[in-house]
BABAGU-709486 format. One record per residue (C-alpha): residue in three letters; x, y, z; chain; residue number from 0. Coordinates in steps of 0.25 Angstrom, whole numbers, plus 5000, padded with zeros to 4 digits. Layout:
BEGIN
<r code="ala" u="X" v="Y" w="Z" unit="A" pos="NUM"/>
...
***
This chain:
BEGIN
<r code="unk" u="5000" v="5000" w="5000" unit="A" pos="0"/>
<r code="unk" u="5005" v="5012" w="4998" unit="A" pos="1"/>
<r code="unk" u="5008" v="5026" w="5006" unit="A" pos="2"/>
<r code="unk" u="5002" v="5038" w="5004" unit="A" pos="3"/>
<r code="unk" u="5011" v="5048" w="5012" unit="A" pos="4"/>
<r code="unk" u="5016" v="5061" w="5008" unit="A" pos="5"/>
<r code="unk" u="5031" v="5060" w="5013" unit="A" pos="6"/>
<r code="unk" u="5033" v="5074" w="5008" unit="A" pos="7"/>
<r code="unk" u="5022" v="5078" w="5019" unit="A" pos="8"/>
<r code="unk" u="5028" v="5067" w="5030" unit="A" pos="9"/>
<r code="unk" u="5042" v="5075" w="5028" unit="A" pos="10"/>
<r code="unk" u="5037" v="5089" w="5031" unit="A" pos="11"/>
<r code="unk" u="5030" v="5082" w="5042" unit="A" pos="12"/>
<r code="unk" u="5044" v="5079" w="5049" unit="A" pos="13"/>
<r code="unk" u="5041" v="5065" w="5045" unit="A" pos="14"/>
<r code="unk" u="5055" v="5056" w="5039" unit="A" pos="15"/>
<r code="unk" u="5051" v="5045" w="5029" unit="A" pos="16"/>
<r code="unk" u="5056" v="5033" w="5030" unit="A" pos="17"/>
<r code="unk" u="5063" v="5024" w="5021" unit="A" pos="18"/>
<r code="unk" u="5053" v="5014" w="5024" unit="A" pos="19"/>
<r code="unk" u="5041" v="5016" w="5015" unit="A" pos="20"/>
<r code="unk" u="5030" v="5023" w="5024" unit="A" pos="21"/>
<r code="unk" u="5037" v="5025" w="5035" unit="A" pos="22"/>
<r code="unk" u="5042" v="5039" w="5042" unit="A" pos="23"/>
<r code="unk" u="5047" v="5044" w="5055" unit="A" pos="24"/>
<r code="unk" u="5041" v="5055" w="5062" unit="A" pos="25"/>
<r code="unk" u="5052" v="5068" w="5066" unit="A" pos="26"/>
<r code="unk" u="5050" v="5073" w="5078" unit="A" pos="27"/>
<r code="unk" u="5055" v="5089" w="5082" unit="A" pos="28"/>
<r code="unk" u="5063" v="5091" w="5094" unit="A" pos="29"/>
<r code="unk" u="5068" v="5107" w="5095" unit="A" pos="30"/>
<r code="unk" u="5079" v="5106" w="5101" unit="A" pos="31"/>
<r code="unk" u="5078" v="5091" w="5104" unit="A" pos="32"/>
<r code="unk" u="5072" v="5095" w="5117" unit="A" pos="33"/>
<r code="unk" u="5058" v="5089" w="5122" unit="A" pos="34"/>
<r code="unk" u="5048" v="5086" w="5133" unit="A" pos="35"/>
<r code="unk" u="5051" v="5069" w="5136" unit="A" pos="36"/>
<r code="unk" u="5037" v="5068" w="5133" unit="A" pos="37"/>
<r code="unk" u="5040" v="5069" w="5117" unit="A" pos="38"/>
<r code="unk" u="5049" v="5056" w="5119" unit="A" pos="39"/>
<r code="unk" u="5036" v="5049" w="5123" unit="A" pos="40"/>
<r code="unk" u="5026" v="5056" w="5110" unit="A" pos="41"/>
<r code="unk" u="5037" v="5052" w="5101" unit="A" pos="42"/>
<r code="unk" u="5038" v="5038" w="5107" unit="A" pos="43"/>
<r code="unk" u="5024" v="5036" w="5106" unit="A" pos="44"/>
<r code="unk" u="5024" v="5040" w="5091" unit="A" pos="45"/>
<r code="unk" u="5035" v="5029" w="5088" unit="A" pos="46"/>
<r code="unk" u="5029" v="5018" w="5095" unit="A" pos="47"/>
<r code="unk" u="5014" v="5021" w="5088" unit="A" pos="48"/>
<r code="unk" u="5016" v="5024" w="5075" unit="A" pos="49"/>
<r code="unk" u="5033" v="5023" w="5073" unit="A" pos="50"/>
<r code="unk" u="5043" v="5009" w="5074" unit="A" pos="51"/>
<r code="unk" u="5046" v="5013" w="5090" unit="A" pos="52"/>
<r code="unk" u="5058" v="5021" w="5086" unit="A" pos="53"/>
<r code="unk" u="5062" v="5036" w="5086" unit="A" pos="54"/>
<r code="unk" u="5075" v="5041" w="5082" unit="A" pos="55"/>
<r code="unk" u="5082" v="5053" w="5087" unit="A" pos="56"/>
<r code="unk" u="5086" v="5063" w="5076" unit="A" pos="57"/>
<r code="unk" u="5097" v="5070" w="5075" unit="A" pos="58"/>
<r code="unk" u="5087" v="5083" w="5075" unit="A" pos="59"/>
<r code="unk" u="5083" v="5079" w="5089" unit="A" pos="60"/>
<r code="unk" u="5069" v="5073" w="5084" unit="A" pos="61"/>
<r code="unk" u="5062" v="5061" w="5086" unit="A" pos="62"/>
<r code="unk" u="5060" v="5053" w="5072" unit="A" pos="63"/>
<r code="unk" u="5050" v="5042" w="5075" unit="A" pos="64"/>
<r code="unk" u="5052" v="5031" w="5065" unit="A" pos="65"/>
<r code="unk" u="5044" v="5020" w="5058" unit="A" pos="66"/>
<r code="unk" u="5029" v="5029" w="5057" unit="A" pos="67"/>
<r code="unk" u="5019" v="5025" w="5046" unit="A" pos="68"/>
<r code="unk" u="5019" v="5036" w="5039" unit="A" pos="69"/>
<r code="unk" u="5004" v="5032" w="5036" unit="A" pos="70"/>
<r code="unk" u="5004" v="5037" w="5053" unit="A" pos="71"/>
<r code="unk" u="5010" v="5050" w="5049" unit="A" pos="72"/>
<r code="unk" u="4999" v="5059" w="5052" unit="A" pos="73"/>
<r code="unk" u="4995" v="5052" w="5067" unit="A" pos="74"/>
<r code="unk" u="5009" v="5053" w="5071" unit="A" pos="75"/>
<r code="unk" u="5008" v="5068" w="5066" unit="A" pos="76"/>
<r code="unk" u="4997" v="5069" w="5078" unit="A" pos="77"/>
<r code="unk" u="5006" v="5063" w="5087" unit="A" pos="78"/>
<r code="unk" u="5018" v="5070" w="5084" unit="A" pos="79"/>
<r code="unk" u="5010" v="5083" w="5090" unit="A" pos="80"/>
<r code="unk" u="5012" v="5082" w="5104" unit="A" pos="81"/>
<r code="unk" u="5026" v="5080" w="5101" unit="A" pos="82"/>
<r code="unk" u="5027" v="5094" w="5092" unit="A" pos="83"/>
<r code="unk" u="5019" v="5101" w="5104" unit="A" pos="84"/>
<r code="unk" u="5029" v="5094" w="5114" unit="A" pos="85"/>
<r code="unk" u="5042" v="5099" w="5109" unit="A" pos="86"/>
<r code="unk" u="5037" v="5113" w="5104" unit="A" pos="87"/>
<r code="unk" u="5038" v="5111" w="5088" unit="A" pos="88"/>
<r code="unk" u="5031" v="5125" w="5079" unit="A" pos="89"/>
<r code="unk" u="5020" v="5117" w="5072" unit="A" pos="90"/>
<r code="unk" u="5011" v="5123" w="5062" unit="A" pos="91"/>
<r code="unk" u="4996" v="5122" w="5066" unit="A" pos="92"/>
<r code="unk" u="4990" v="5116" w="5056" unit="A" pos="93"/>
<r code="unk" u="5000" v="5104" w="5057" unit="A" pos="94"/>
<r code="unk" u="4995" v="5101" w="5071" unit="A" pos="95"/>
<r code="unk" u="4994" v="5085" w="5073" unit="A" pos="96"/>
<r code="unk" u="5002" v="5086" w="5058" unit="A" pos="97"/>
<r code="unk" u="5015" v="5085" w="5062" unit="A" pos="98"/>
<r code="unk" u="5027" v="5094" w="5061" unit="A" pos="99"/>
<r code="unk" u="5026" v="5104" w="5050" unit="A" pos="100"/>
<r code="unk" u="5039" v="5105" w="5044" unit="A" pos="101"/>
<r code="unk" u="5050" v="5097" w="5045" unit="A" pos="102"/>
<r code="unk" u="5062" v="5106" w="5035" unit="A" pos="103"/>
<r code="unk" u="5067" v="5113" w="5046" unit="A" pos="104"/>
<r code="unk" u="5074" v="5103" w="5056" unit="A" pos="105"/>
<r code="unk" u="5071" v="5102" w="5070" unit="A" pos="106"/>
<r code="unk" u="5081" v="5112" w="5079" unit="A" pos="107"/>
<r code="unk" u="5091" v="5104" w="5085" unit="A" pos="108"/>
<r code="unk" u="5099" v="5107" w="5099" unit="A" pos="109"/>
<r code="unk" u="5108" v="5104" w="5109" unit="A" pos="110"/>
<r code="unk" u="5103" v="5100" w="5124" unit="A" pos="111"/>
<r code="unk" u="5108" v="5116" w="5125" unit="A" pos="112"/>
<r code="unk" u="5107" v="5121" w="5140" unit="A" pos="113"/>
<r code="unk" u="5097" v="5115" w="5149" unit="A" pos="114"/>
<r code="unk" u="5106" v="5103" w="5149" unit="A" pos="115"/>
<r code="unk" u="5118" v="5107" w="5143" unit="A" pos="116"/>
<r code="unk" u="5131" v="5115" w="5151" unit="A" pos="117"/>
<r code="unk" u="5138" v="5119" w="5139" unit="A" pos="118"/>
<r code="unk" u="5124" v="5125" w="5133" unit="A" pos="119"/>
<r code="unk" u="5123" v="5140" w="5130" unit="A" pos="120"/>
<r code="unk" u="5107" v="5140" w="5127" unit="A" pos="121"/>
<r code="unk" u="5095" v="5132" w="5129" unit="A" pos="122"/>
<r code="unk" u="5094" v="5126" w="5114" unit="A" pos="123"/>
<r code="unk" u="5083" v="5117" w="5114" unit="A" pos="124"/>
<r code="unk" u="5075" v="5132" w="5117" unit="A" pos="125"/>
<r code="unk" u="5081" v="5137" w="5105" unit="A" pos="126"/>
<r code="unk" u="5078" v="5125" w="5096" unit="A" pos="127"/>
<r code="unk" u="5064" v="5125" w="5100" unit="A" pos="128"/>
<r code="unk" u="5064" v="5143" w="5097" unit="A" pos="129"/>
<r code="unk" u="5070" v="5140" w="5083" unit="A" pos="130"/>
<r code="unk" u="5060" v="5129" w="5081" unit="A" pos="131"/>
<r code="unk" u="5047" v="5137" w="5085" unit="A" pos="132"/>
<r code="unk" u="5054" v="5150" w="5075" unit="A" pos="133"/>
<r code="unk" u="5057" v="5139" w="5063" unit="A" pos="134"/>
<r code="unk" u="5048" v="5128" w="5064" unit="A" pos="135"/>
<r code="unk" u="5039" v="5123" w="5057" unit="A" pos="136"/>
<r code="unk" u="5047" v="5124" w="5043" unit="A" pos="137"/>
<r code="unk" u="5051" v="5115" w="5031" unit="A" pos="138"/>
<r code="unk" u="5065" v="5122" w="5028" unit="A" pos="139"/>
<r code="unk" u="5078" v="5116" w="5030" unit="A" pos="140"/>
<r code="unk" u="5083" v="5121" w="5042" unit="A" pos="141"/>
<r code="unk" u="5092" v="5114" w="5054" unit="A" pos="142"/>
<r code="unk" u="5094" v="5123" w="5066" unit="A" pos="143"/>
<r code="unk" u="5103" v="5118" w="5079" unit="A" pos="144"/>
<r code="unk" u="5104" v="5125" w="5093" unit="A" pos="145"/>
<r code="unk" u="5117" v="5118" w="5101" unit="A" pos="146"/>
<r code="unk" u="5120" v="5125" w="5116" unit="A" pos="147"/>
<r code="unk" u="5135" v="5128" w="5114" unit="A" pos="148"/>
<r code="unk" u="5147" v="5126" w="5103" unit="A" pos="149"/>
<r code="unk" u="5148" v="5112" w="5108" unit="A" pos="150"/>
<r code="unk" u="5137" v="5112" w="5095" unit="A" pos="151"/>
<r code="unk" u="5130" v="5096" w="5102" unit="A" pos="152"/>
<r code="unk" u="5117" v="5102" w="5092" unit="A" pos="153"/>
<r code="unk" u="5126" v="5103" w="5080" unit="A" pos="154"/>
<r code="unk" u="5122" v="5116" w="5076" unit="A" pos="155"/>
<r code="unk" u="5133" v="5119" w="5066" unit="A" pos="156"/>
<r code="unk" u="5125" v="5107" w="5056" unit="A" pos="157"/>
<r code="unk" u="5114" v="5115" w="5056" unit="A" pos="158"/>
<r code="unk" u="5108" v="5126" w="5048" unit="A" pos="159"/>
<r code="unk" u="5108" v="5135" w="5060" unit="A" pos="160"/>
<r code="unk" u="5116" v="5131" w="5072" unit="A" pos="161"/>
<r code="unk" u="5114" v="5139" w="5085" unit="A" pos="162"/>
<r code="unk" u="5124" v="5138" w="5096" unit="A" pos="163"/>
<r code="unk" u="5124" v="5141" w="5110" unit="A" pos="164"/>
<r code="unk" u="5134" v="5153" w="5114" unit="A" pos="165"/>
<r code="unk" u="5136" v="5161" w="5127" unit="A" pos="166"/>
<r code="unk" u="5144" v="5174" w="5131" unit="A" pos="167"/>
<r code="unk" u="5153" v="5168" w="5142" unit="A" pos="168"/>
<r code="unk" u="5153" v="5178" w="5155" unit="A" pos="169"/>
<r code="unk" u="5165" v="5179" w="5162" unit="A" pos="170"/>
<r code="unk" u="5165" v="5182" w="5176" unit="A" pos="171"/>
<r code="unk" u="5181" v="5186" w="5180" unit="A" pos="172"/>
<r code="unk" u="5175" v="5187" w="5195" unit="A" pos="173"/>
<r code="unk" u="5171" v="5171" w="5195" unit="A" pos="174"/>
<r code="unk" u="5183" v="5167" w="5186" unit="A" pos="175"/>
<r code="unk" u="5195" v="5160" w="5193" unit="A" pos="176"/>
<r code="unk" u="5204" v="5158" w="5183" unit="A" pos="177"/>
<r code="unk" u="5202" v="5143" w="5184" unit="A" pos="178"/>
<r code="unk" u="5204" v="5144" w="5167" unit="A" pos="179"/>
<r code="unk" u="5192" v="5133" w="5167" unit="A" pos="180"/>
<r code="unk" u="5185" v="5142" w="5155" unit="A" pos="181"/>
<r code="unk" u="5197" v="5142" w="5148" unit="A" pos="182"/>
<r code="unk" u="5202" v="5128" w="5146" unit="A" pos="183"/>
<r code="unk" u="5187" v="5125" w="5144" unit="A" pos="184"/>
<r code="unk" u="5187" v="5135" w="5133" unit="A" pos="185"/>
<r code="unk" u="5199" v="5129" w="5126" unit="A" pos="186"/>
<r code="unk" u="5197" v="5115" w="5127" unit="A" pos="187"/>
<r code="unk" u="5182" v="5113" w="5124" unit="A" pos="188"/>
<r code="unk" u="5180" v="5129" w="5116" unit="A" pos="189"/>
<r code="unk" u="5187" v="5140" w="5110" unit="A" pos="190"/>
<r code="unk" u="5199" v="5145" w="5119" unit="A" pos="191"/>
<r code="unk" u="5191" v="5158" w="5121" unit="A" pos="192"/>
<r code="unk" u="5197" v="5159" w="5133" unit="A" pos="193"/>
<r code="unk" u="5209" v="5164" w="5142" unit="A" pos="194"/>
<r code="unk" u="5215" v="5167" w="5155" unit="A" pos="195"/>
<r code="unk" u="5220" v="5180" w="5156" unit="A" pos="196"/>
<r code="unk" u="5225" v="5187" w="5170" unit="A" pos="197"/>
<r code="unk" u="5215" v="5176" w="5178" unit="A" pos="198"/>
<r code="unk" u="5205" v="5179" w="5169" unit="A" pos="199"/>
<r code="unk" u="5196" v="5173" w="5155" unit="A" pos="200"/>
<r code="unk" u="5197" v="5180" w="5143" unit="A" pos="201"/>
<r code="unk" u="5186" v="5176" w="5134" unit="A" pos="202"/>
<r code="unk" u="5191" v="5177" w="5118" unit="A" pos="203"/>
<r code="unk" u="5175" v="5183" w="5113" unit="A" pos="204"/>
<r code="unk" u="5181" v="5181" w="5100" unit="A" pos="205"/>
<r code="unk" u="5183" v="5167" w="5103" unit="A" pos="206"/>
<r code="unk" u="5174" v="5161" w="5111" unit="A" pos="207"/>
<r code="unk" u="5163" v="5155" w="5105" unit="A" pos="208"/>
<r code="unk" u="5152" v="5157" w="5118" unit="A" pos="209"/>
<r code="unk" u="5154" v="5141" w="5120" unit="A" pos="210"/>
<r code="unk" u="5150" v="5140" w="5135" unit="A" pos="211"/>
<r code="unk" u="5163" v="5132" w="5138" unit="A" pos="212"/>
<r code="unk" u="5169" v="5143" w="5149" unit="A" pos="213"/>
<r code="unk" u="5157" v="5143" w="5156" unit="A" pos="214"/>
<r code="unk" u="5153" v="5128" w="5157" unit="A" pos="215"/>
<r code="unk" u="5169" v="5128" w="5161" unit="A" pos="216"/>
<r code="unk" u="5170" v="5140" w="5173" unit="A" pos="217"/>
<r code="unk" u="5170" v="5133" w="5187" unit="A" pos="218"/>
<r code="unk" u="5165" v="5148" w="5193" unit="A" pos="219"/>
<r code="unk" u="5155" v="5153" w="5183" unit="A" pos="220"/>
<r code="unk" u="5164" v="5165" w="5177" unit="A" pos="221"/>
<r code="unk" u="5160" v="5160" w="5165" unit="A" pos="222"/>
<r code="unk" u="5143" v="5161" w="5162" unit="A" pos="223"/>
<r code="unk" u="5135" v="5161" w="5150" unit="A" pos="224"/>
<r code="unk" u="5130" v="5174" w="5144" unit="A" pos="225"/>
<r code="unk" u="5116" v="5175" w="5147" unit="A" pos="226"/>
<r code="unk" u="5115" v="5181" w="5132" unit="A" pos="227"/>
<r code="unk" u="5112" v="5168" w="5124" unit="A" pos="228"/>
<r code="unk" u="5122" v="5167" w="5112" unit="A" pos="229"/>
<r code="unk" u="5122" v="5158" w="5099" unit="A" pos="230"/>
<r code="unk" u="5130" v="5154" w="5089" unit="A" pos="231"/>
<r code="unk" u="5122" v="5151" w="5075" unit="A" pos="232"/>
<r code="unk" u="5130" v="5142" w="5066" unit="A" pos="233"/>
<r code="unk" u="5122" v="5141" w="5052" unit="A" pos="234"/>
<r code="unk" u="5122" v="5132" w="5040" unit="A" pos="235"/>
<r code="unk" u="5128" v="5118" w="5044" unit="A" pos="236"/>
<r code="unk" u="5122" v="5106" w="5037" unit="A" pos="237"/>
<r code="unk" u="5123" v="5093" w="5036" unit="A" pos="238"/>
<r code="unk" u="5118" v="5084" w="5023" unit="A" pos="239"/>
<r code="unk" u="5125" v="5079" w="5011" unit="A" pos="240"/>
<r code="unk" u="5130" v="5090" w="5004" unit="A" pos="241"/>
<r code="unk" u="5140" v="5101" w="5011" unit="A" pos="242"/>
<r code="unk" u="5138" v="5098" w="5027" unit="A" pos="243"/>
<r code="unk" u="5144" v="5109" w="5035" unit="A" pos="244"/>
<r code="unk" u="5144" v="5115" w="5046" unit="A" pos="245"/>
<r code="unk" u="5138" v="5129" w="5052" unit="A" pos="246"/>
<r code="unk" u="5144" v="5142" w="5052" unit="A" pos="247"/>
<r code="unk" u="5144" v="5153" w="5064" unit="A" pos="248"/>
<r code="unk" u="5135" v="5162" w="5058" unit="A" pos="249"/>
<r code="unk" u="5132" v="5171" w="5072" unit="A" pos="250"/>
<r code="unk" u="5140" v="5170" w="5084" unit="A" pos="251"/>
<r code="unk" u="5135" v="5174" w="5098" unit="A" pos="252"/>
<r code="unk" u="5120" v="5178" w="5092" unit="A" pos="253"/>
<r code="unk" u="5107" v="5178" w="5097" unit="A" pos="254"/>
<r code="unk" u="5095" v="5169" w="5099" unit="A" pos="255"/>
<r code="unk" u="5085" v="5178" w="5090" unit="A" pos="256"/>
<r code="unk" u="5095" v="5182" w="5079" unit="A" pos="257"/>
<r code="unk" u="5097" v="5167" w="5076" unit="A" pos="258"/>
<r code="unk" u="5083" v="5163" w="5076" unit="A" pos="259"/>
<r code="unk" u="5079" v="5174" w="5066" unit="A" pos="260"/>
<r code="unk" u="5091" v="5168" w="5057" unit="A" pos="261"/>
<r code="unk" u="5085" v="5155" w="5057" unit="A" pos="262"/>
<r code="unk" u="5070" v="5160" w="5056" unit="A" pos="263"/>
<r code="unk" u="5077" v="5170" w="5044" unit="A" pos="264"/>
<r code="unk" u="5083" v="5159" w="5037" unit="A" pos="265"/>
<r code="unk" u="5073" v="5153" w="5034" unit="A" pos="266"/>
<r code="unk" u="5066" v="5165" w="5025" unit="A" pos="267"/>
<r code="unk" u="5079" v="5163" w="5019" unit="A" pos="268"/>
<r code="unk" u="5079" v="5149" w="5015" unit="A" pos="269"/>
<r code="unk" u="5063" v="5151" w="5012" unit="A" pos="270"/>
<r code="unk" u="5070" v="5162" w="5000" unit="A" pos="271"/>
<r code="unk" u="5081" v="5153" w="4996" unit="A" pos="272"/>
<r code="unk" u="5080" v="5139" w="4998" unit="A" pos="273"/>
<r code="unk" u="5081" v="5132" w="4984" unit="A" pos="274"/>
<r code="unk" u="5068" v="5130" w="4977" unit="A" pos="275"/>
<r code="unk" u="5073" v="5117" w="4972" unit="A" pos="276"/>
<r code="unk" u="5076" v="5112" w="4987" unit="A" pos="277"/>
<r code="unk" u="5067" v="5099" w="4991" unit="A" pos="278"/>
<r code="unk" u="5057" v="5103" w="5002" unit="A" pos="279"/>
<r code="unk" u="5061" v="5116" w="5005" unit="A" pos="280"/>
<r code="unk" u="5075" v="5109" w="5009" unit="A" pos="281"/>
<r code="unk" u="5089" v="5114" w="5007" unit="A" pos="282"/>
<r code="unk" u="5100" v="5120" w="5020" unit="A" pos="283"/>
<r code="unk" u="5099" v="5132" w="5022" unit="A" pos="284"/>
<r code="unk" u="5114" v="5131" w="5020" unit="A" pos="285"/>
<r code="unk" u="5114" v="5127" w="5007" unit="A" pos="286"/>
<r code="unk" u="5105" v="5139" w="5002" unit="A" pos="287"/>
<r code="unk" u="5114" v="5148" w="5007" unit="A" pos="288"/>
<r code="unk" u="5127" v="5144" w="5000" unit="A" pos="289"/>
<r code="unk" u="5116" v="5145" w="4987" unit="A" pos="290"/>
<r code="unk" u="5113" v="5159" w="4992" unit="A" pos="291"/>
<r code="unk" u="5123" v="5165" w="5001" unit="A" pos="292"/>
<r code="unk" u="5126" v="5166" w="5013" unit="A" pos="293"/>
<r code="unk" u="5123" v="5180" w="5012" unit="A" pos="294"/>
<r code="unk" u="5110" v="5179" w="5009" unit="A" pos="295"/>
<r code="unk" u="5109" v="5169" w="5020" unit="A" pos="296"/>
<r code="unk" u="5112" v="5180" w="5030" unit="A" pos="297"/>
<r code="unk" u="5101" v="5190" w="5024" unit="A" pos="298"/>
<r code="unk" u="5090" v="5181" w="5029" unit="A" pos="299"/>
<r code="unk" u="5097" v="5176" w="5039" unit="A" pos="300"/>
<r code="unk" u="5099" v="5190" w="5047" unit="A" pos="301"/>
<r code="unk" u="5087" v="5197" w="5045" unit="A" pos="302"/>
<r code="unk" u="5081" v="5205" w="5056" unit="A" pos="303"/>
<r code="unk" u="5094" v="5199" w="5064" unit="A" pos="304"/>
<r code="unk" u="5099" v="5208" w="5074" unit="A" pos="305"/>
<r code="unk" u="5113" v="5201" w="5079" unit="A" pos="306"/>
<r code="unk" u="5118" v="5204" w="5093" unit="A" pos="307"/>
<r code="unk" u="5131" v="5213" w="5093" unit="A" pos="308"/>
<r code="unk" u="5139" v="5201" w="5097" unit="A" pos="309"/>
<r code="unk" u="5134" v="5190" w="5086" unit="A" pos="310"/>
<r code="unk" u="5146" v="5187" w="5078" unit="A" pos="311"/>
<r code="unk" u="5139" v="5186" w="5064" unit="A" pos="312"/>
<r code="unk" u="5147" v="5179" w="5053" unit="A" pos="313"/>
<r code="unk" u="5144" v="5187" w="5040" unit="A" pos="314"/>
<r code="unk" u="5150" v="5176" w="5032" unit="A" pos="315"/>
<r code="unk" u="5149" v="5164" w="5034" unit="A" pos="316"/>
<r code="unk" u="5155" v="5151" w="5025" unit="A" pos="317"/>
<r code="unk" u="5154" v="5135" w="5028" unit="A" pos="318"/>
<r code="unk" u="5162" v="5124" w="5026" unit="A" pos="319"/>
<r code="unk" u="5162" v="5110" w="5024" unit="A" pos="320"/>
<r code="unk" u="5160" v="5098" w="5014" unit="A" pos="321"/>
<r code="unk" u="5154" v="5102" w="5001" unit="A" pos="322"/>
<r code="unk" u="5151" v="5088" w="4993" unit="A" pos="323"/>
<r code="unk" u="5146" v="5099" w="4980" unit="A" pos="324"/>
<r code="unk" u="5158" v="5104" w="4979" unit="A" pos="325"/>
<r code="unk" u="5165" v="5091" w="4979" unit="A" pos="326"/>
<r code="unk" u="5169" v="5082" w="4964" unit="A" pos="327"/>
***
C-alpha cells in the first residue's frame, strides 16, 4: 500500500525522514539545552507510544525521537504541544496542536553557562531562549551558539553567529597579596595579560581577552567580575562539505542589545540576498557574503547599532580554511 505523506510539509515541520520508507523522527527544540525534568517524561512518552522506544540526543541539544509512522504524524504534533509550551518555543498561533512551525533556523545551542559553571561569565541558557523568542519561528539557515567563556565548550566559533561570555576584570590592589595566583593562571591556562610590577598586577587591556581566569584563580577576591556583561561575537564558521571554517571576531567587549539587533538585522539581509536558485530557502549566510561582500554584510548588519565606546569593532574581517572549490 502506498503513503501519502507530504515530506516536504513533514520537514518544515522539524520532522527528519528516515531512510526506511514511511518512517521519521520527530525533532524536538531545547534553547539553550536547558528544561524542566518534566520534558524527559513528555518526550519519553511520545517514544514509547508512537516511536521504536528510542531518542537520540542531537548535537543541537534536541530530542529526536525515532522510529514514528509518519501516518502518526499529526497526533504526535498534539503531543509535542505540551513540550513546546514547556520549554518556551515562539510558535505561530495557528499552528497550535500542528507542531513546530519552522525548522530552517536551528535551535540556539549553549554551554551549561553560570548557574553551574565557575568559569561562566553569563547565564546562556537565558540568552539562548532571548534570541530564540527575537528569531523564531523562521525557515532561513541560521546557527546561533551562546558559550560562558573562551574556554568556547558550545563551539560558538562553528556557527553562524557565536556569542562568548567576557567580563571586565576588577582589581582591588587593597585585597591583593601578591600571591601572583592570577598570573601563573593567566599564562598557563589564557593569554599572559598579566604582570607583577612593585607588589602589584598590571593588567595588559590590550591583551586580555576578559576570560575570567584571574578571577576563578584569586585566593582573596582582588580580582571580581565586572557587573557590565560583555560579549565577544564570533560570526560566520561553518561546517558541511564545502570550505568549513571557523569564525572570525567581528566585536570585541560589546553589548547584549547590539548583538541581537545584528542577528535579527541579518536576517533582512539574507531575505534581500540569498540565492533565488538556493533549495528551500537554504544557503550559509556565509556563503552569501563571500557572493556579495563582506561589506555589504555590514550594512544590514549594523543598522540602528549604536556600539559601546569600548567595543572593538573589526572593520575588516577575512576567513580562512579548506576550500575544496579552489582545489584541481
Amino acid at each position: 500500500m502506498g503513503l501519502d505523506i507530504n515530506t516536504k510539509k513533514a520537514k518544515k515541520n522539524a520532522w527528519r525522514i528516515s531512510k526506511k520508507r514511511g518512517f521519521g523522527a520527530s525533532r524536538v527544540r531545547v534553547p539553550g539545552g536547558y528544561c524542566d525534568a518534566k520534558v524527559l517524561g513528555m518526550v519519553q512518552e511520545i517514544s514509547q507510544k508512537y516511536g521504536n522506544g528510542y531518542v537520540h540526543l542531537t548535537t543541537r541539544q534536541g530530542f529526536e525521537i525515532e522510529g514514528i509512522h509518519l501516518e502518526d504524524m499529526e497526533e504526535v504534533n498534539k503531543l509535542l504541544q505540551p513540550v513546546i509550551e514547556k520549554v518556551g518555543i515562539n510558535q505561530n498561533a495557528e499552528d497550535k496542536d500542528k507542531g513546530y512551525s519552522a525548522s530552517g533556523t536551528r535551535n540556539i545551542s549553549a554551554c551549561i553557562g553560570n548557574n553551574v559553571c565557575p568559569f561562566a561569565n553569563y547565564d546562556t541558557a537565558t540568552l539562548a531562549r532571548r534570541i530564540d523568542k527575537e528569531i523564531f519561528p523562521n525557515d532561513l539557515h541560521f546557527k546561533v551558539a551562546c558559550t560562558g567563556c573562551s574556554n568556547d565548550c558550545a563551539k560558538a566559533r562553528m556557527h553562524d553567529f557565536g556569542i562568548i561570555g567576557m567580563t571586565m576584570p576588577q582589581y582591588d590592589p587593597n585585597r591583593c597579596v601578591s600571591c601572583n595566583a592570577c598570573v601563573k593562571g593567566c599564562q598557563s591556562l589564557s593569554v599572559g595579560a598579566l604582570r607583577m610590577d612593585n607588589y602589584k598586577i598590571v593588567r595588559d587591556e590590550e591583551k586580555c581577552i576578559g576570560c575570567g581566569v584571574c578571577i576563578t584563580k584569586c585566593p582573596t577576591r582582588a580580582w571580581t567580575r565586572s557587573q557590565k556583561k560583555y560579549y565577544k561575537l564570533t560570526i560566520m564558521g561553518r561546517t558541511g562539505k564545502k570550505n568549513p571554517r571557523l569564525g572570525k571576531d567581528f566585536l570585541i567587549w560589546a553589548d547584549e542589545e547590539n548583538i541581537v539587533k545584528i542577528i535579527k538585522n541579518t536576517y533582512n539581509f539574507v531575505e534581500d540576498n540569498i540565492s533565488p536558485n538556493a533549495p528551500a530557502r537554504k544557503e550559509h549566510i556565509g556563503y552569501i557574503i563571500d557572493r556579495v561582500g563582506f561589506e555589504k554584510f555590514k550594512e544590514y548588519a549594523l543598522k540602528d547599532v549604536e556600539l559601546l565606546p569600548e567595543t572593538i569593532m573589526n572593520k575588516t574581517v577575512y576567513w580562512d580554511g579548506i576550500h575544496f572549490d579552489n582545489q584541481h
